[in-house]
N, C-alpha and C positions, 0 to 999 in steps of 0.2 A: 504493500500500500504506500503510494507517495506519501510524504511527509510534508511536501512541498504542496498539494494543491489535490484534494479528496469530494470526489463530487460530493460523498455526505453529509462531510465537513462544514464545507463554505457554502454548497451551491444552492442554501437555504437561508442568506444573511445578508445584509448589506452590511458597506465596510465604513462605519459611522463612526471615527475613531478607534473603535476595535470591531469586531462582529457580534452582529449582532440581527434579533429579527425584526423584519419589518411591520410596517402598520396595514400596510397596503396589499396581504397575502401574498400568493407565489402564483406562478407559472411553470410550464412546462418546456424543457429545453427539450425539442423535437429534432431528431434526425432530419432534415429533408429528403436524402436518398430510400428513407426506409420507411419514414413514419414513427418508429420507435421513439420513447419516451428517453433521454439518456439522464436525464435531471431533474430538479426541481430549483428555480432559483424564484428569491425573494422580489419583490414589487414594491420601491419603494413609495407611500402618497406624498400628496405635500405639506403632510405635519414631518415626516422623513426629512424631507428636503428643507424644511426652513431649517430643523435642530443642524443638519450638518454645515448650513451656509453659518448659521450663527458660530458654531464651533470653528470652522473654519476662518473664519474673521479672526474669532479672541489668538490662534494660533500664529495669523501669518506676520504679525509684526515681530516678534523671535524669530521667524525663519527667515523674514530679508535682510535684520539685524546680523545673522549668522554669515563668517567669511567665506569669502567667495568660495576660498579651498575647502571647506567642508561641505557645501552645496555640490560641487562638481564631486566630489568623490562618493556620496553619495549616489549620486547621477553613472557615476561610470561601473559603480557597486552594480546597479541596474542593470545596465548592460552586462556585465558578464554573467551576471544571475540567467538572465536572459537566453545566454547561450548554454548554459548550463542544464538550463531545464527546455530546451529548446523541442526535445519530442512530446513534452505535457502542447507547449502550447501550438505547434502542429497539428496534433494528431486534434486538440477540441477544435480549431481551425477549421478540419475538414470533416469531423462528423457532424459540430453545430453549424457551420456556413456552408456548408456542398463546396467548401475549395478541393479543387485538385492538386494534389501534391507538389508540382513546382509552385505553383501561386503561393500556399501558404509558405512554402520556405521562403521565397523571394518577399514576401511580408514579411517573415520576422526578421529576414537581414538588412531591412531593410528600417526597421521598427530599431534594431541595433544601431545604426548606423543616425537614427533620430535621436538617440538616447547621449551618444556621445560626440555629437555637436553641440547638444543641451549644456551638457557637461563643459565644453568648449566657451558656452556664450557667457561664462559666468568671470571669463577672464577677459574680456574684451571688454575696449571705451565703451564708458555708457556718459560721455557726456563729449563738449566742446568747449573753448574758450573765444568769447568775442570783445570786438573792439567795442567802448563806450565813448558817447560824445561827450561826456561828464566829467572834468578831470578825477584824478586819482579814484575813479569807478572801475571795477573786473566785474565783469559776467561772465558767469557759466551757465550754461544751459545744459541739463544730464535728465537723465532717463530713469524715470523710478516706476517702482509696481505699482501696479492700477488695486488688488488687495484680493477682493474673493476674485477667479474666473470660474464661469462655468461651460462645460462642456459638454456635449451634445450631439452624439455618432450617431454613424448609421451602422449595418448590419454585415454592410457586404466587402470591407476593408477594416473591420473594428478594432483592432490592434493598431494598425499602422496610423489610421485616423484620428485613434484616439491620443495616440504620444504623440503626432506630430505637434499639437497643441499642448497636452499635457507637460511634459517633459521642457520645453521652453518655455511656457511660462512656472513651472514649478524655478528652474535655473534663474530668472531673472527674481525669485522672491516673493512671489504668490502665492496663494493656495489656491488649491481648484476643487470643485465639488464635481466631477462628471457622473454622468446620467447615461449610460448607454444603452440601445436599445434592446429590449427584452429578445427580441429573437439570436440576440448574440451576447447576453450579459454574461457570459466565462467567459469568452475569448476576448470583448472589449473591453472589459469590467472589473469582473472577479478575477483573474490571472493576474490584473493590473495593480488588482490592489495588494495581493498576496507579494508581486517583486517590487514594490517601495516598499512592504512592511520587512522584506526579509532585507534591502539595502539597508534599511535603520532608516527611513525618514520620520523624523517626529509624528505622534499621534497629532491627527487634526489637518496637518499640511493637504493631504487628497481624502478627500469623501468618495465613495463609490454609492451610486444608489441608482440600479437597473429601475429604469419606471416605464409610462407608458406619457399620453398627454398631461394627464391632472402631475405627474411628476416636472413633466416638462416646462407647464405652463408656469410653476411656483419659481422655479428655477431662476427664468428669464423674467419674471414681475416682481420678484424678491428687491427690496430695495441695497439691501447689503451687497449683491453681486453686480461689480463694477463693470464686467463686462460678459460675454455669451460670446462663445466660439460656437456656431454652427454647423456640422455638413448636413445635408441632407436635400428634400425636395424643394425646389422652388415658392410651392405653394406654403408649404411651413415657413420657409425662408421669409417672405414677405412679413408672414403676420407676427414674427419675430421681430425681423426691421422693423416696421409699425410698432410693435408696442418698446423695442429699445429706444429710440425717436423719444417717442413721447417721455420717456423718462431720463435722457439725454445719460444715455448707456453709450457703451463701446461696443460694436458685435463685429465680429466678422464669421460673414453667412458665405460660406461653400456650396453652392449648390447646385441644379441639373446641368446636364450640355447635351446636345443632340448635334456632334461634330462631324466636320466635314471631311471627307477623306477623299482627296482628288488624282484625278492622273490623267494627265496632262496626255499630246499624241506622240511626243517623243520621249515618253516614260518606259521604264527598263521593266515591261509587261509582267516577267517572270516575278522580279523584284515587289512589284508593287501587288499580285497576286497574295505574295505571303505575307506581307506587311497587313493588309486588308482584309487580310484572313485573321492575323492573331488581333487585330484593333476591334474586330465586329464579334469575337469568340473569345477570347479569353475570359475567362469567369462566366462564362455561359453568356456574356455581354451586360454584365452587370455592374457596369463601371462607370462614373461619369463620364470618364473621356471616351467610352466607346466612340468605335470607327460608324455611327448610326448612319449617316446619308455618304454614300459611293458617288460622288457627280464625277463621270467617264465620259471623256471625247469621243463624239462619235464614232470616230474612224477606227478605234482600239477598243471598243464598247464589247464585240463578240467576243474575242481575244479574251479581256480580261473577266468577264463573264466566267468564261467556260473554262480558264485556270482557277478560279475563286469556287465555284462548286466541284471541281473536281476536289480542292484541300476539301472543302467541306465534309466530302463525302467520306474521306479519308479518316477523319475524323471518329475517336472510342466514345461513345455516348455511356459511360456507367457508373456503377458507383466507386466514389474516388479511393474510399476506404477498403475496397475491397480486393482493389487491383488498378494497373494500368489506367487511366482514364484522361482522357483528353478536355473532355465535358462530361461538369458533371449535374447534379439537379438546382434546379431554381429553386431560390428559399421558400415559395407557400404557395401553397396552390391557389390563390388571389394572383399573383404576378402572372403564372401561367397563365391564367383564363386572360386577363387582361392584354396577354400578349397575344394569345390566338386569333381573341378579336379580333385586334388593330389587324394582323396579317390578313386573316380571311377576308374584313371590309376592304383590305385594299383588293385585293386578288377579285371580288366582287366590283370594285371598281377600275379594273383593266389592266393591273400589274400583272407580271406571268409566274406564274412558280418554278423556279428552274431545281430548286433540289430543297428537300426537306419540310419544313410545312407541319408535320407534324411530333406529337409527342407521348410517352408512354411516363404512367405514374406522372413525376413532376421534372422529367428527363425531356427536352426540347431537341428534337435534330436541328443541329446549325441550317441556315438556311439562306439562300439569294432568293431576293425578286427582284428580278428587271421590269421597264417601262413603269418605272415608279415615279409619278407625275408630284407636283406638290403640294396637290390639293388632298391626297392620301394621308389615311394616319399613319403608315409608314416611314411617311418624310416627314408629317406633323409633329407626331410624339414622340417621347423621349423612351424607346420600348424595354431598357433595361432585360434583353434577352437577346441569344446568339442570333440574330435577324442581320443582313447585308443588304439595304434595299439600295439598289443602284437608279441611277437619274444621269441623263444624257446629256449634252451639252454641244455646240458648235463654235464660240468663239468666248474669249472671254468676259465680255460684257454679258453673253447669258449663264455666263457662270456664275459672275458677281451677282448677278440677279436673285439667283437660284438658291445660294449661300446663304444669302443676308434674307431669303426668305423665313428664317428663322431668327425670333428674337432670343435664343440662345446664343452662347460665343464663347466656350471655356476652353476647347483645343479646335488646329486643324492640321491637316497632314497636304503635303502638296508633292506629286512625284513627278521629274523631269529631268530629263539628260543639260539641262540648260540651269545654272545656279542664277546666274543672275535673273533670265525670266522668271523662275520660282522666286527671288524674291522680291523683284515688282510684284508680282501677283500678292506676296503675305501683305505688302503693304496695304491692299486694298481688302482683305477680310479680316471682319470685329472680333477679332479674338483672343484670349489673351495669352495662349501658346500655340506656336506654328511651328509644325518640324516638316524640314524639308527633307525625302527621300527617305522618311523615316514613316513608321505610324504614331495614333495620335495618345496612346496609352503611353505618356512617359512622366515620369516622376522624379528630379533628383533633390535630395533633403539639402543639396547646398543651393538652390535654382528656387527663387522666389515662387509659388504656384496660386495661380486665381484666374478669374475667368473675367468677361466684359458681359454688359446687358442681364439678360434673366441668370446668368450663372452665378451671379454673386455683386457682393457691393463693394469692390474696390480693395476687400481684406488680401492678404497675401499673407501664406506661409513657405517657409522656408529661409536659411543664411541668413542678411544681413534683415530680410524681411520680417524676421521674428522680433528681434529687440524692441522696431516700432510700435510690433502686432502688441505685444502684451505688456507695455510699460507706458506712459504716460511723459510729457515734456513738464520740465518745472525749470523756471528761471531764476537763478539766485548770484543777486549783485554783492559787493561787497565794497565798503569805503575803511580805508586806514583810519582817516578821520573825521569826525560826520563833518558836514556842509550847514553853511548858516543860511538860510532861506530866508525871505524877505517879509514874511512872517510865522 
């Protein structure tokens, strides 16, 4: 029996300074691949959630008091805890989230690799010196903790999403209460809470409290939480903006993209085939940067077609835990239905099915359709499933068109034997990452990440982007000897 982290143990508690249970009863941590039950984890309400922001408040003025060297080494304690116990948090990875085995290792090395940047930021300037028109005046202007953060995941990257936030603002002096969503509260959550409890971070610094809305909403209307890291859907995303607005909060809201994935007519076909394939499938396409709209030059339209369903077909549809899998199940059978839809209404409205289409239990075959027009909810929605709906094009004005047909904008991918035309072209599309010759699924924890338009409101994570995301500007003058003023 691990010692480290026992479904029986924890996976019944919120981590409210120590463990403990909730007010709010429990749920069921559901296999997706199976059905089976593998847990039970705690529900926190928001009488949970105020006691933990409160505690977290009385906490964090000690922990940004404490030297940077103790922060960071706590922080890097983390990370090798991390690696240490790395098949616990694999393995709940891919039985609670249907990851397939590369995906979740490349999240936790990736989650490592957020951990000791964290670690990193707690040495670095957090201020500047400026000139004053005042004689014998210095200013400095430095960067201090904003005090509680809250944070706010989703399901389908719940490790990496949640320290990407967590972990830099823990480093710069905060405490944070996260709230992960219940369909992933061990692997985003409960895991998380158990390796700062086993680095030694003081009691209080992170609250863990798995909720559902009524947890959420306390979260983000709590006056004590200074600011709300969000990812999630658009639609939450707003009513979140809204209500932090009104109470002149800090947020930054991560949220959908329904990206563009182009290929140009002198694109390396082959190349842009498998780029197109792992952008539209990987995670079963449950990513925000999914590859969702294919806009293809005509001229190269069939070509690249009939390379992308051929990987498709190629493609292990099973369960990840049990073996080999390529693809494996979508998280609830709400998302399937919701996806079949969207595909069937378009194909009802004149798209073609070229491979896939359908699904067994909550298992999706990857899938292309062509003659995917824009007025489809193929090309509309954001289908968070292995779906490749392609859409044609003749010159680049009816690309740009076609593009900005959507008021998403958080990646795009552009493939072309010509660098310089690809990057005229990025210039002209709203988005807030464009990789050329690449696909649009990229991530680096040193590489600021946010979107433009419905994807978000201007927040950025990552490198130099963190200090700003979770600290606050304060300006403090300083005179050798005060000044006589005229009264």
């Amino acid at each position: 029996m691990s010692t480290f982290f026992n479904a029986e143990t924890y996976s019944n508690r919120i981590y409210l300074n120590d463990w403990r249970e909730s007010r709010g009863g429990t749920s069921d941590v559901v296999e997706p691949a199976t059905g089976k039950v593998l847990a039970r984890t705690a529900i926190g309400n928001s009488e949970d959630i105020r006691e933990a922001i409160v505690e977290a408040k009385a906490q964090q003025p000690a922990w940004a008091r404490l030297p940077f060297d103790q922060r960071a080494r706590i922080l890097r304690r983390a990370a090798e805890l991390l690696l240490e116990h790395r098949d616990t948090f694999i393995e709940w990875n891919i039985r609670e989230c249907g990851s397939i085995v590369p995906k979740a290792e490349a999240e936790l090395h990736s989650t490592h690799e957020q951990l000791n940047m964290a670690a990193a930021m707690t040495m670095q300037p957090d201020g500047i010196t400026l000139p004053s028109s005042m004689p014998g005046r210095r200013n400095t202007c430095r960067r201090v903790p904003l005090g509680v953060v809250g944070v706010i995941t989703p399901w389908n990257f719940p490790l990496l999403l949640a320290m990407r936030s967590v972990a830099p603002a823990i480093a710069v002096g905060n405490s944070v209460v996260l709230k992960p969503d219940h369909q992933s509260a061990v692997t985003g959550g409960l895991l998380i809470a158990r390796l700062f409890e086993e680095a030694g971070l003081p009691a209080g610094v992170l609250q863990v409290i798995p909720g559902g809305a009524e947890a959420g909403e306390a979260l983000v209307t709590h006056p004590l939480t200074a600011m709300i890291s969000f990812t999630g859907s658009t639609a939450v995303g707003r009513k979140i903006g809204r209500t932090c607005g009104e109470l002149l909060k800090k947020s930054a809201l991560e949220l959908g993209g329904n990206n563009a994935f182009i290929v140009l007519d002198d694109a390396d076909i082959d190349a842009a085939a498998s780029h197109g394939a792992w952008g539209a499938y990987l995670h079963q396409g449950q990513i925000c940067m999914q590859s969702g709209r294919h806009f293809v030059h005509h001229s190269v339209a069939e070509a690249y077609i009939s390379k992308l369903a051929e990987r498709a077909e190629r493609l292990t549809v099973a369960d990840p835990f049990l073996g080999t899998a390529d693809i494996g199940p979508l998280i609830n059978a709400q998302q399937l239905e919701k996806l079949d839809m969207a595909v069937t209404a378009s194909i009802n409205d004149g798209a073609r099915l070229v491979t896939g289409g359908h699904s067994h239990g909550q298992f999706y075959r990857p899938t292309v359709l062509s003659n995917v027009s824009i007025d489809m909810p193929a090309f509309q929605q954001e289908l968070f499933g292995p779906v490749a709906p392609v859409t044609t094009f003749h010159d680049e004005e009816e690309l740009i068109e076609k593009v900005s047909a959507s008021s998403y904008g958080l990646a795009a991918a552009i493939h072309s034997s010509s660098i310089g035309r690809a990057l005229d072209l990025a210039e002209r599309i709203p988005a807030g990452m464009i990789h050329i010759n690449d696909q649009t699924v990229n991530n680096e924890f040193q590489v600021p990440f946010g979107g433009f338009g419905d994807s978000g409101n201007s927040g950025r994570f990552g490198g130099p982007a963190n200090l700003e995301e979770f600290t606050q500007s304060q300006w403090v003058s300083l005179m050798n000897t005060p000044r006589t003023y005229p009264f």
